[in-house]
C-alpha positions in Angstrom: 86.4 103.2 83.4 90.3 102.0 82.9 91.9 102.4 80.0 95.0 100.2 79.0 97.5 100.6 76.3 98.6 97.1 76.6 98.1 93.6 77.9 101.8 94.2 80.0 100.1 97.9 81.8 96.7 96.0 82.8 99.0 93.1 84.5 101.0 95.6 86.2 97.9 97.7 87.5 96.4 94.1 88.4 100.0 93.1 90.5 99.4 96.3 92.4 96.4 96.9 93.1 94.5 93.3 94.3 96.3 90.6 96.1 95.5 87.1 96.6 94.7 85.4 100.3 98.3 84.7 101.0 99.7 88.7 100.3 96.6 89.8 101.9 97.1 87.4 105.2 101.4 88.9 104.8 99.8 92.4 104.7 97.4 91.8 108.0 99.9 89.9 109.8 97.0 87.3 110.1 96.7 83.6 109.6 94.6 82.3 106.7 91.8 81.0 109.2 91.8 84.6 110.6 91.9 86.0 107.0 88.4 83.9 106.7 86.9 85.4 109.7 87.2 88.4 108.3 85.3 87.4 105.2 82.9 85.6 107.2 81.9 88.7 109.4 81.7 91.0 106.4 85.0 92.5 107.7 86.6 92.3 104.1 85.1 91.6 100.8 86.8 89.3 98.6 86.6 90.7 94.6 86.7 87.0 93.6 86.5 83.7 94.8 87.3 80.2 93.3 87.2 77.0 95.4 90.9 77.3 96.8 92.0 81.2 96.4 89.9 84.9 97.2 91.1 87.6 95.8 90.9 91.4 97.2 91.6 94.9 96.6 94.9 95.7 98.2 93.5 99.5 99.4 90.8 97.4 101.1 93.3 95.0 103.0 95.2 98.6 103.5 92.1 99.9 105.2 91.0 96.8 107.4 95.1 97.0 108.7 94.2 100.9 109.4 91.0 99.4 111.2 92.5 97.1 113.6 95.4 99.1 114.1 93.5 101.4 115.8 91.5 98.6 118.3 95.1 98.2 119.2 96.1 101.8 120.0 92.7 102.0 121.8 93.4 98.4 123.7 97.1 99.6 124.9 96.2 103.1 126.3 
């Protein structure tokens, strides 16, 4: 479990380690509509959603990035 000293140290740790769909789209180099698919197929989980924003762990965005950046590697040899 996380302990916080303050209010200020959980909004940092929050800034860095989830992102909303627009940082997580910038991070996958993706389109919002391909953002979706990736929800949709069970490709990345969403930590939270509300009607008009998802929210996601950044190391899982990291990790779907790692993912299809080796589909590439594989695709161009």
């Amino acid at each position: 479990m996380f302990n916080f000293e303050s209010k200020e140290a959980l909004a940092e740790w929050i800034a860095h380690e989830v992102v909303s769909t627009a940082e997580a789209a910038e991070l996958l180099n993706c389109s919002r509509q391909n953002l979706h698919a990736f929800v949709t197929s069970g490709k990345l989980t969403p930590i939270k959603e509300t009607n008009r924003e998802r929210l996601f762990w950044r190391s899982d965005v990291l990790a779907r990035k790692e993912e299809a950046s080796k589909y590439k590697k594989k695709a161009s040899t």
